[in-house]
N, C-alpha and C positions, 0 to 999 in steps of 0.2 A: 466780452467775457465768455469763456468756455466755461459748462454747466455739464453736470454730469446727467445721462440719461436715466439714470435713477432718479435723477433729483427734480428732472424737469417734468411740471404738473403735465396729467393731461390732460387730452381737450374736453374743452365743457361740456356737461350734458345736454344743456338746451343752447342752441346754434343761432337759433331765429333774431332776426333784427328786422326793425322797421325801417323800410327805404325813406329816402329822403334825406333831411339835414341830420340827424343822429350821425351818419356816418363820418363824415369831416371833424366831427367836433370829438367824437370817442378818439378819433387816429391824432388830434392834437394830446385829447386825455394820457393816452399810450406814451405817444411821444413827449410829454413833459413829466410821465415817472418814468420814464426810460432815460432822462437825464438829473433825477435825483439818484436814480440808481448806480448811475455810472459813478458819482462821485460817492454813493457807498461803498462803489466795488472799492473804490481807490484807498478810502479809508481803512475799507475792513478786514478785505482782502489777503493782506501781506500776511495776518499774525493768523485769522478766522477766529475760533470759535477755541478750539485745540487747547486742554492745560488754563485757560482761564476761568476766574469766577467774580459772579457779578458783573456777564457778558451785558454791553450798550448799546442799544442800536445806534448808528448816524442820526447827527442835526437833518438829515437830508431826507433819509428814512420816517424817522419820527414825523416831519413835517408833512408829508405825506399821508400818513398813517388817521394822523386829526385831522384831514379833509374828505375821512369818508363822513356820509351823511346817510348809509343805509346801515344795519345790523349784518356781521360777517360772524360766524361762529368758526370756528379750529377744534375740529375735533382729532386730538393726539391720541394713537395708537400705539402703546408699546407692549405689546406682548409678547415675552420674552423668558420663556419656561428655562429656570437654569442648568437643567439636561442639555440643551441646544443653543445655548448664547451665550458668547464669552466672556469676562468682565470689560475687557474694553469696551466692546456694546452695550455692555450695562455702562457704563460710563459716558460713554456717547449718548445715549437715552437720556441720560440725565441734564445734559448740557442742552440735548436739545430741549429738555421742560422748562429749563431757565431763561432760553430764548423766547418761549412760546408765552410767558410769563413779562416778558420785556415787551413784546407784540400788545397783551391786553392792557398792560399799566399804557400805554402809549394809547390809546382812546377807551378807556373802561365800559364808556357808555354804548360802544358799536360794535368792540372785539371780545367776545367769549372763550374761553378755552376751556373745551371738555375733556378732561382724560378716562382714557380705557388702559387700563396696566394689570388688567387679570386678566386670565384662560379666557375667562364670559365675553372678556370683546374681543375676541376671536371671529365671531361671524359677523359683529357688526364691523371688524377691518374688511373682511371678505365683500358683505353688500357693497361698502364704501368705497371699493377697487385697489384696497390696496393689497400687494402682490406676495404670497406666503412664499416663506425663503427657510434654508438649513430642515429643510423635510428630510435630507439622506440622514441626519444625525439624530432625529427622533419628532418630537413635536413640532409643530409648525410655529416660526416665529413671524412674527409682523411688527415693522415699526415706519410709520409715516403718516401723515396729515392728509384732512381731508378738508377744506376750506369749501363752507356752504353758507349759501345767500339764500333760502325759503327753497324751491325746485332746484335752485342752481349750484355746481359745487363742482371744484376741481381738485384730484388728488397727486399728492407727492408720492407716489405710488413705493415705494420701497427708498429710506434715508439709509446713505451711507458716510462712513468716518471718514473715507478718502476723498468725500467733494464736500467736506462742512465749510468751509469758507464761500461756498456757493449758496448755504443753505439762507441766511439772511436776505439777500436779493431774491432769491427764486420765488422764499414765502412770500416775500411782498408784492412781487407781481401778481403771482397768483390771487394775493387779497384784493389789489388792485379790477384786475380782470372780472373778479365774480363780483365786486361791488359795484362796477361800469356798466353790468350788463341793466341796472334799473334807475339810467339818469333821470334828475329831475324834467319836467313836463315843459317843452318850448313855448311859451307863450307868444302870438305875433305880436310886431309892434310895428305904427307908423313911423314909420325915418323920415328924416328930411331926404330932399331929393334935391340936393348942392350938382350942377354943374358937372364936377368932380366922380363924383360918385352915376351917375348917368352915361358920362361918356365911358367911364369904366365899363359898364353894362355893355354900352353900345359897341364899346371896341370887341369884348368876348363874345356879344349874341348881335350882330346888325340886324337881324333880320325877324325884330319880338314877335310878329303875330305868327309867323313860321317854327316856331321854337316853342317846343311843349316845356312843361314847368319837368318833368326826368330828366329832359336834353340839357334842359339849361342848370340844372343840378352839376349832372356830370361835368361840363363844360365851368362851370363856375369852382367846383372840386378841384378837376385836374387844374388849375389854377393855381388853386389854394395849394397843394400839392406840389407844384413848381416852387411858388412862396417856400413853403418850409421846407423843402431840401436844399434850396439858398440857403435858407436860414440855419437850418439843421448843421452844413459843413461848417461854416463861419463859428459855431457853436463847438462843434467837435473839436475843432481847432484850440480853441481859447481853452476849453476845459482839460484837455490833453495837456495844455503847456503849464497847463496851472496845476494841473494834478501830477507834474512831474517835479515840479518844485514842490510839491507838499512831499513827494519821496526823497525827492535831493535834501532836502528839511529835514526828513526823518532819518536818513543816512548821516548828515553831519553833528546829530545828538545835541543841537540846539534848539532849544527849548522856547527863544523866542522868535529865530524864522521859523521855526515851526508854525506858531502860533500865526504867523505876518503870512505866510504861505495858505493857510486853511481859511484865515480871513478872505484874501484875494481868489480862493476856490468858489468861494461859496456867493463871494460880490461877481464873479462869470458868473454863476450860476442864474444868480437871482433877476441880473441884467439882462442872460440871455433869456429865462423863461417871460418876463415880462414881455421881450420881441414878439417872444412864439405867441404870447396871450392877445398881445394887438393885432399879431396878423389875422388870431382866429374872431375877434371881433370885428374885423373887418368884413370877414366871411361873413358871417351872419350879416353884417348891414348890406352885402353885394345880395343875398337871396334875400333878403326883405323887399329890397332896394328891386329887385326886377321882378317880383308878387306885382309893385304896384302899378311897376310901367306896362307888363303884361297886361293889365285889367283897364288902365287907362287907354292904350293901346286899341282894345277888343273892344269897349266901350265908345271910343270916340268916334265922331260921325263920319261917314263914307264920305 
Protein backbone atom coordinates (compact mmCIF):
# COMPACT_ATOMS: atom_id res chain seq x y z
CA UNK A 1 0.00 0.00 0.00
CA UNK A 2 1.24 3.45 -1.02
CA UNK A 3 0.89 6.03 1.96
CA UNK A 4 1.20 9.51 1.71
CA UNK A 5 4.15 11.35 3.21
CA UNK A 6 2.05 13.46 5.20
CA UNK A 7 0.39 10.69 6.52
CA UNK A 8 3.18 8.58 7.46
CA UNK A 9 3.97 8.89 11.41
CA UNK A 10 7.25 9.66 12.27
CA UNK A 11 9.96 8.03 13.92
CA UNK A 12 9.60 7.41 17.50
CA UNK A 13 11.07 9.31 20.18
CA UNK A 14 12.65 6.78 22.17
CA UNK A 15 14.59 4.19 19.81
CA UNK A 16 16.20 2.02 22.64
CA UNK A 17 15.59 -1.66 22.74
CA UNK A 18 16.91 -4.35 24.76
CA UNK A 19 19.07 -6.96 22.90
CA UNK A 20 18.25 -10.41 22.92
CA UNK A 21 14.98 -12.29 22.35
CA UNK A 22 12.58 -9.13 22.23
CA UNK A 23 13.83 -8.58 18.96
CA UNK A 24 12.34 -11.73 16.92
CA UNK A 25 9.34 -11.66 18.70
CA UNK A 26 8.41 -7.72 18.17
CA UNK A 27 9.35 -8.46 14.09
CA UNK A 28 6.64 -11.46 14.29
CA UNK A 29 4.46 -8.73 16.34
CA UNK A 30 4.95 -6.24 13.23
CA UNK A 31 4.57 -8.85 10.75
CA UNK A 32 1.09 -10.28 11.99
CA UNK A 33 -0.47 -6.52 12.01
CA UNK A 34 1.06 -5.95 8.80
CA UNK A 35 -1.18 -8.81 7.59
CA UNK A 36 -4.46 -7.62 9.46
CA UNK A 37 -3.71 -4.53 7.73
CA UNK A 38 -3.25 -5.74 4.49
CA UNK A 39 -6.76 -7.06 4.52
CA UNK A 40 -7.87 -3.57 5.88
CA UNK A 41 -6.35 -2.10 2.98
CA UNK A 42 -8.38 -4.30 0.91
CA UNK A 43 -11.58 -3.81 2.53
CA UNK A 44 -11.33 -0.11 3.06
CA UNK A 45 -9.40 1.17 0.73
CA UNK A 46 -11.61 1.26 -2.64
CA UNK A 47 -14.56 3.77 -1.11
CA UNK A 48 -11.95 5.33 2.24
CA UNK A 49 -13.30 7.54 4.44
CA UNK A 50 -14.70 10.31 1.70
CA UNK A 51 -18.65 11.33 1.80
CA UNK A 52 -19.52 8.61 4.42
CA UNK A 53 -20.99 8.68 7.90
CA UNK A 54 -20.87 6.30 10.58
CA UNK A 55 -17.15 5.42 9.11
CA UNK A 56 -16.26 1.30 10.52
CA UNK A 57 -13.11 0.05 11.15
CA UNK A 58 -12.21 -3.77 9.63
CA UNK A 59 -13.03 -7.17 11.60
CA UNK A 60 -9.26 -7.11 11.09
CA UNK A 61 -8.40 -3.77 12.39
CA UNK A 62 -10.66 -3.91 15.34
CA UNK A 63 -9.23 -7.20 16.31
CA UNK A 64 -6.10 -6.02 16.58
CA UNK A 65 -6.95 -2.96 18.27
CA UNK A 66 -8.50 -5.21 21.55
CA UNK A 67 -5.08 -6.87 21.74
CA UNK A 68 -3.44 -4.02 23.07
CA UNK A 69 -2.62 -4.62 26.81
CA UNK A 70 -0.90 -1.04 27.44
CA UNK A 71 -2.81 2.52 27.73
CA UNK A 72 -2.30 4.37 24.02
CA UNK A 73 -3.72 7.92 24.07
CA UNK A 74 -4.67 10.01 20.44
CA UNK A 75 -4.32 13.15 20.96
CA UNK A 76 -6.37 15.04 17.82
CA UNK A 77 -5.28 18.44 16.67
CA UNK A 78 -7.38 20.37 14.54
CA UNK A 79 -6.77 23.70 14.60
CA UNK A 80 -8.22 25.47 11.96
CA UNK A 81 -8.81 29.40 12.23
CA UNK A 82 -11.60 29.97 9.47
CA UNK A 83 -9.43 32.82 7.88
CA UNK A 84 -7.00 30.07 6.58
CA UNK A 85 -9.07 26.65 6.22
CA UNK A 86 -11.43 25.86 3.86
CA UNK A 87 -14.74 24.08 4.41
CA UNK A 88 -13.56 20.93 2.92
CA UNK A 89 -10.89 20.82 5.52
CA UNK A 90 -13.31 21.46 7.98
CA UNK A 91 -15.14 18.65 6.62
CA UNK A 92 -12.23 16.37 6.49
CA UNK A 93 -11.50 17.31 10.16
CA UNK A 94 -14.54 16.03 10.94
CA UNK A 95 -14.52 12.76 9.41
CA UNK A 96 -11.40 12.33 10.85
CA UNK A 97 -13.10 12.90 14.65
CA UNK A 98 -15.38 10.17 13.80
CA UNK A 99 -12.65 7.89 12.96
CA UNK A 100 -10.68 8.61 15.89
CA UNK A 101 -14.00 8.05 17.80
CA UNK A 102 -14.21 4.38 16.05
CA UNK A 103 -10.46 3.78 17.21
CA UNK A 104 -11.56 4.45 21.28
CA UNK A 105 -14.96 2.62 21.07
CA UNK A 106 -12.83 -0.45 19.70
CA UNK A 107 -10.73 -0.79 23.20
CA UNK A 108 -12.17 2.11 25.67
CA UNK A 109 -10.27 0.75 28.33
CA UNK A 110 -6.57 1.32 26.56
CA UNK A 111 -7.43 3.98 23.71
CA UNK A 112 -8.23 7.70 24.69
CA UNK A 113 -8.85 10.48 22.43
CA UNK A 114 -7.95 13.93 23.33
CA UNK A 115 -9.17 16.71 21.23
CA UNK A 116 -7.49 20.16 20.68
CA UNK A 117 -9.81 22.32 18.17
CA UNK A 118 -9.13 25.84 19.55
CA UNK A 119 -6.33 28.65 18.72
CA UNK A 120 -4.99 27.21 22.62
CA UNK A 121 -3.74 23.91 20.99
CA UNK A 122 -1.80 25.63 18.77
CA UNK A 123 1.51 25.08 20.65
CA UNK A 124 0.74 22.05 22.21
CA UNK A 125 0.32 20.79 17.98
CA UNK A 126 3.83 22.53 17.79
CA UNK A 127 5.53 20.62 20.96
CA UNK A 128 3.83 17.48 19.62
CA UNK A 129 5.51 17.76 16.07
CA UNK A 130 2.97 18.32 14.15
CA UNK A 131 3.88 20.56 11.16
CA UNK A 132 1.90 24.21 10.76
CA UNK A 133 0.68 24.60 7.11
CA UNK A 134 -1.60 27.63 5.03
CA UNK A 135 0.91 30.31 7.20
CA UNK A 136 0.90 32.49 3.41
CA UNK A 137 -3.06 32.84 3.96
CA UNK A 138 -2.98 34.06 7.58
CA UNK A 139 -2.95 31.94 10.90
CA UNK A 140 -1.33 28.88 11.14
CA UNK A 141 -3.41 25.77 10.69
CA UNK A 142 -2.55 22.29 12.26
CA UNK A 143 -4.32 19.24 11.94
CA UNK A 144 -2.92 15.69 12.82
CA UNK A 145 -2.41 13.11 15.52
CA UNK A 146 -0.16 12.43 18.00
CA UNK A 147 -0.35 8.73 19.32
CA UNK A 148 1.61 8.58 22.87
CA UNK A 149 2.35 5.66 25.14
CA UNK A 150 3.85 7.44 28.68
CA UNK A 151 7.56 8.95 27.02
CA UNK A 152 6.86 7.39 23.80
CA UNK A 153 4.68 8.79 20.97
CA UNK A 154 4.54 9.10 17.26
CA UNK A 155 3.07 11.83 15.19
CA UNK A 156 0.89 11.90 11.95
CA UNK A 157 2.48 15.07 11.30
CA UNK A 158 0.14 17.10 8.95
CA UNK A 159 -3.50 14.93 7.65
CA UNK A 160 -4.48 15.29 4.30
CA UNK A 161 -8.08 14.73 2.15
CA UNK A 162 -5.91 13.42 -0.75
CA UNK A 163 -4.53 10.12 1.28
CA UNK A 164 -7.66 9.47 3.64
CA UNK A 165 -8.12 6.04 2.58
CA UNK A 166 -4.60 5.66 3.98
CA UNK A 167 -5.51 7.19 7.04
CA UNK A 168 -7.05 4.11 8.84
CA UNK A 169 -4.12 1.71 8.41
CA UNK A 170 -1.30 4.34 9.07
CA UNK A 171 -3.33 5.18 12.62
CA UNK A 172 -3.16 1.76 13.53
CA UNK A 173 0.29 1.00 12.94
CA UNK A 174 1.35 3.72 14.41
CA UNK A 175 -0.91 2.68 17.72
CA UNK A 176 0.46 -0.68 17.15
CA UNK A 177 4.28 0.60 17.14
CA UNK A 178 4.00 2.77 20.34
CA UNK A 179 2.20 0.03 22.13
CA UNK A 180 5.04 -2.68 21.10
CA UNK A 181 7.64 -0.65 22.26
CA UNK A 182 6.53 -1.95 26.30
CA UNK A 183 6.00 -5.81 25.74
CA UNK A 184 5.08 -8.00 28.53
CA UNK A 185 8.26 -9.42 30.74
CA UNK A 186 9.74 -12.90 29.17
CA UNK A 187 9.65 -15.25 31.71
CA UNK A 188 12.20 -18.36 31.34
CA UNK A 189 11.00 -21.67 31.19
CA UNK A 190 12.29 -25.26 31.36
CA UNK A 191 11.39 -27.21 27.99
CA UNK A 192 11.75 -30.45 27.36
CA UNK A 193 14.80 -31.37 25.51
CA UNK A 194 13.03 -34.06 22.76
CA UNK A 195 15.53 -35.35 20.33
CA UNK A 196 13.92 -33.10 17.84
CA UNK A 197 14.36 -30.06 19.29
CA UNK A 198 18.44 -30.78 20.19
CA UNK A 199 19.34 -31.86 16.93
CA UNK A 200 17.76 -28.58 15.71
CA UNK A 201 20.19 -26.85 18.02
CA UNK A 202 22.96 -28.86 16.97
CA UNK A 203 22.42 -28.55 13.39
CA UNK A 204 22.43 -24.38 13.75
CA UNK A 205 25.06 -24.14 16.60
CA UNK A 206 27.52 -27.65 16.43
CA UNK A 207 29.94 -26.17 18.26
CA UNK A 208 27.75 -25.00 22.19
CA UNK A 209 30.65 -24.22 24.22
CA UNK A 210 32.27 -22.04 21.21
CA UNK A 211 29.01 -20.09 20.77
CA UNK A 212 28.27 -17.29 23.03
CA UNK A 213 24.39 -16.92 24.03
CA UNK A 214 24.60 -13.04 21.17
CA UNK A 215 26.00 -15.51 18.47
CA UNK A 216 23.62 -18.02 18.96
CA UNK A 217 20.76 -15.47 19.31
CA UNK A 218 21.50 -14.15 15.88
CA UNK A 219 22.14 -17.39 14.40
CA UNK A 220 18.78 -18.90 15.88
CA UNK A 221 17.02 -15.18 14.48
CA UNK A 222 18.27 -15.39 11.18
CA UNK A 223 16.68 -18.64 11.21
CA UNK A 224 13.53 -17.66 12.35
CA UNK A 225 13.77 -15.10 9.71
CA UNK A 226 14.30 -17.57 6.89
CA UNK A 227 11.10 -19.53 8.59
CA UNK A 228 8.81 -16.40 8.11
CA UNK A 229 9.80 -15.25 4.80
CA UNK A 230 8.68 -18.89 3.68
CA UNK A 231 6.10 -18.30 5.41
CA UNK A 232 5.35 -14.74 4.87
CA UNK A 233 5.28 -15.50 0.57
CA UNK A 234 2.91 -18.52 0.87
CA UNK A 235 0.80 -15.95 3.03
CA UNK A 236 0.93 -13.15 0.55
CA UNK A 237 -0.03 -15.31 -1.91
CA UNK A 238 -3.30 -16.78 -0.59
CA UNK A 239 -4.28 -13.32 0.87
CA UNK A 240 -3.85 -11.50 -2.54
CA UNK A 241 -5.98 -14.27 -4.21
CA UNK A 242 -8.59 -14.07 -1.69
CA UNK A 243 -8.67 -10.43 -1.54
CA UNK A 244 -9.24 -10.27 -5.24
CA UNK A 245 -12.15 -12.23 -5.01
CA UNK A 246 -13.62 -10.04 -2.21
CA UNK A 247 -13.12 -7.11 -5.23
CA UNK A 248 -14.41 -9.36 -8.02
CA UNK A 249 -17.41 -9.84 -5.25
CA UNK A 250 -17.76 -6.41 -4.86
CA UNK A 251 -17.66 -5.69 -8.66
CA UNK A 252 -20.45 -8.12 -9.40
CA UNK A 253 -23.02 -6.33 -6.71
CA UNK A 254 -23.71 -9.78 -5.16
CA UNK A 255 -24.42 -9.67 -2.02
CA UNK A 256 -23.80 -13.26 -1.18
CA UNK A 257 -20.27 -13.88 -2.87
CA UNK A 258 -19.55 -11.11 -1.24
CA UNK A 259 -20.20 -12.23 1.96
CA UNK A 260 -18.70 -16.26 0.78
CA UNK A 261 -15.57 -14.10 -0.42
CA UNK A 262 -14.84 -11.99 3.05
CA UNK A 263 -15.50 -15.18 4.95
CA UNK A 264 -12.59 -17.27 2.89
CA UNK A 265 -10.37 -13.76 3.32
CA UNK A 266 -10.44 -13.81 6.67
CA UNK A 267 -10.24 -18.09 7.24
CA UNK A 268 -6.42 -17.10 5.02
CA UNK A 269 -6.16 -14.98 7.38
CA UNK A 270 -6.61 -16.57 10.60
CA UNK A 271 -4.90 -19.94 9.11
CA UNK A 272 -2.14 -18.19 7.99
CA UNK A 273 -1.46 -15.92 11.31
CA UNK A 274 -1.71 -19.15 13.48
CA UNK A 275 1.46 -20.58 11.12
CA UNK A 276 3.36 -17.44 11.81
CA UNK A 277 2.23 -17.88 15.71
CA UNK A 278 3.74 -21.62 15.80
CA UNK A 279 6.68 -20.80 14.04
CA UNK A 280 7.39 -17.83 16.61
CA UNK A 281 6.73 -20.30 19.49
CA UNK A 282 8.91 -22.40 18.13
CA UNK A 283 11.56 -19.68 18.37
CA UNK A 284 11.31 -19.19 21.84
CA UNK A 285 11.45 -23.20 22.57
CA UNK A 286 14.87 -23.21 20.17
CA UNK A 287 16.49 -20.16 22.59
CA UNK A 288 15.14 -21.82 25.70
CA UNK A 289 16.06 -25.06 24.31
CA UNK A 290 19.98 -23.97 23.78
CA UNK A 291 20.10 -21.74 27.51
CA UNK A 292 20.04 -25.30 28.74
CA UNK A 293 22.27 -27.19 26.59
CA UNK A 294 24.73 -24.23 26.84
CA UNK A 295 24.91 -24.59 30.67
CA UNK A 296 24.76 -28.36 30.60
CA UNK A 297 27.39 -28.30 28.08
CA UNK A 298 29.77 -25.78 30.37
CA UNK A 299 28.74 -27.58 33.41
CA UNK A 300 29.52 -31.24 32.53
CA UNK A 301 32.70 -32.90 33.48
CA UNK A 302 36.04 -32.51 31.31
Amino acid sequence: MNSSPANTPNAPRSTARTPGRRAPVLALFFFLAGVGLTVAWYEYGKNGLSGQSGTKLTSGTLDLLRQLNVPVQLRFYSVLPAGTASQSLQDFSQRVDRLLSEFENANPAKIQVVRNVSAAGADAAAADGLRPFNLEKGEACFLGVTVANGDRKESLAQLQPEWESALPSDLARAILRVAAETPPPVVAKIVPLTPAVTNEILRLIPNLNATSAEDANRIIHQDFLNQCAKAGAEMESQINAAAQEVVKAQNSGSAADLEAARKKLSQVQFDQTEKLKEVAAHLQLQLDAFQQMKAAATNSPK
